[in-house]
C-alpha positions in Angstrom: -3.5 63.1 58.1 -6.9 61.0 59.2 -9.6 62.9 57.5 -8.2 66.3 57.9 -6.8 65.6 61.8 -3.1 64.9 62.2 -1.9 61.6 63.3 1.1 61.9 66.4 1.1 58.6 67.4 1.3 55.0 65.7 1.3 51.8 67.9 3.2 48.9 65.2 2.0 46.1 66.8 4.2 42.4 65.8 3.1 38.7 66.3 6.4 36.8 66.3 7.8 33.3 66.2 10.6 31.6 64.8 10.6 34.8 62.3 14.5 35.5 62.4 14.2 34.9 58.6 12.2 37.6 57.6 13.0 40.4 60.9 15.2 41.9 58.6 13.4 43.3 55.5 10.5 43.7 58.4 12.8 46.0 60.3 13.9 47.7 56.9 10.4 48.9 56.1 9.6 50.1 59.9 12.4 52.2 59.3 11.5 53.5 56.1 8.4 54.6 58.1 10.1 56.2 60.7 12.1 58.3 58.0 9.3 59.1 55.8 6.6 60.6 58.4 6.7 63.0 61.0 4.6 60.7 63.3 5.8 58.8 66.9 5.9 55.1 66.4 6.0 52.9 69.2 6.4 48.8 68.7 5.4 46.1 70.5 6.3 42.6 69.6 4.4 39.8 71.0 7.3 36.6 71.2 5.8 33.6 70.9 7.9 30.9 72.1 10.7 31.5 69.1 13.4 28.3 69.0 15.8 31.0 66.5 17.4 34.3 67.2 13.6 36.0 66.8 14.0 37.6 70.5 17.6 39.0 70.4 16.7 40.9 66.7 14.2 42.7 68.2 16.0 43.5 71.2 18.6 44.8 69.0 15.9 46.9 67.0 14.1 48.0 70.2 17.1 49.4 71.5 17.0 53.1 70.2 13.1 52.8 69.9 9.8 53.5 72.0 8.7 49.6 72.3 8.7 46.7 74.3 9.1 42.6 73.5 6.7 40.6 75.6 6.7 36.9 75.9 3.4 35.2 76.6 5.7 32.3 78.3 4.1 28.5 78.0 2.2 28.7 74.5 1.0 24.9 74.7 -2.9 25.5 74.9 -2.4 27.9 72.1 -0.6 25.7 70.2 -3.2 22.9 70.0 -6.5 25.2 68.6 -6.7 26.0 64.9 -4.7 28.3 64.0 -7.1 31.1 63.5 -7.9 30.5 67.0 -4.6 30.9 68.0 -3.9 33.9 66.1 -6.7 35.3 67.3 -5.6 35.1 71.2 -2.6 36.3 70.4 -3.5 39.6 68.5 -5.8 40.4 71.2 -3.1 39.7 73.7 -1.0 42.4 72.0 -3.1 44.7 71.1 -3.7 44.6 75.4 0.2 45.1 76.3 0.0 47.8 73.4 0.1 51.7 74.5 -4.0 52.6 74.2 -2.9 56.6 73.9 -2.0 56.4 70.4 -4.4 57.7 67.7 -3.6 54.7 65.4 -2.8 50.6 66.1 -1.1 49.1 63.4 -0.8 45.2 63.0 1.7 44.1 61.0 3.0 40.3 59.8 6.6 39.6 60.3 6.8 38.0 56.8 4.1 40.9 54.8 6.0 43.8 53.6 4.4 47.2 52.1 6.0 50.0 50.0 6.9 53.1 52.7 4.2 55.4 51.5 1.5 53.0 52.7 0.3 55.0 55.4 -1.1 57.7 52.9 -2.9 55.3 51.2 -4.3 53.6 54.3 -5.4 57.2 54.7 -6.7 58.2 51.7 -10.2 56.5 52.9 -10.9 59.3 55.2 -11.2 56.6 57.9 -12.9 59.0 60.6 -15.6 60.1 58.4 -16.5 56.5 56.6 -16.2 54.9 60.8 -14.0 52.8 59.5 -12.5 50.2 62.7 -9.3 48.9 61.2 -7.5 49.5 57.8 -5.3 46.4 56.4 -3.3 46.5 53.3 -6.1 44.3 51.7 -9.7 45.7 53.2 -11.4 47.9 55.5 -13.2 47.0 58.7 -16.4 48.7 59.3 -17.4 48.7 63.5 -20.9 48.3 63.9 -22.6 50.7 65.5 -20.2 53.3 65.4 -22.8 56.8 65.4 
């Protein structure tokens, strides 16, 4: 529940690269998500030019799940800004090829992990009512403007 409405929808949205490491425990805590609320989750994973076995894991994951993997393809002008920079092209890339008809977006790191009742905490801040923009684990975004 967002501020007394009922969230239907999450869109878990997923930078990846070379993250085969730490895919698994990721993949462990969507699921505890999926089993835990009575909400639709849909994923989209952003591949980033992964050298390791980063693309076939989440094909396997993706395969009984709402999602899709995109591949940006040749990453070589991103790879030579800062790395805030790139990350910053990248996220908005995904949030683009993510579905816009869900009532929450939800970034996620491949290598950040968060017990499974997060979401009711994330919600706990009546987000509607305080205009809130974006929740994170770690702070709350505040859009200007917002009436």
């Amino acid at each position: 529940m967002d501020s007394g409405s009922r969230v239907n929808d999450i869109s878990v949205i997923v930078l990846a690269r070379n993250n085969a490491t730490y895919l698994p425990k990721l993949f462990n805590m969507l699921q505890a998500l999926e089993q835990n609320y009575e909400v639709r989750l849909s994923f989209t994973f952003l591949e980033n030019g992964s050298h390791d076995q980063t693309p076939e894991l989440i094909k396997n994951f993706l395969q009984e799940r709402e999602g899709v993997l995109a591949h940006i393809g040749n990453t070589k002008l991103l790879d030579g800004q800062p790395r805030t920079v790139k990350m910053a092209n990248l996220r908005n890339k995904a949030k683009d090829i993510s579905p816009r008809n869900s009532d929450w977006h939800m970034l996620i790191d491949t290598d950040i992990y968060f017990e499974s009742n997060i979401l009711e905490k994330m919600f706990a801040h009546n987000p509607s009512e305080k205009l809130v923009g974006m929740l994170c684990a770690y702070g709350i975004e505040i859009w200007p403007g917002k009436t």
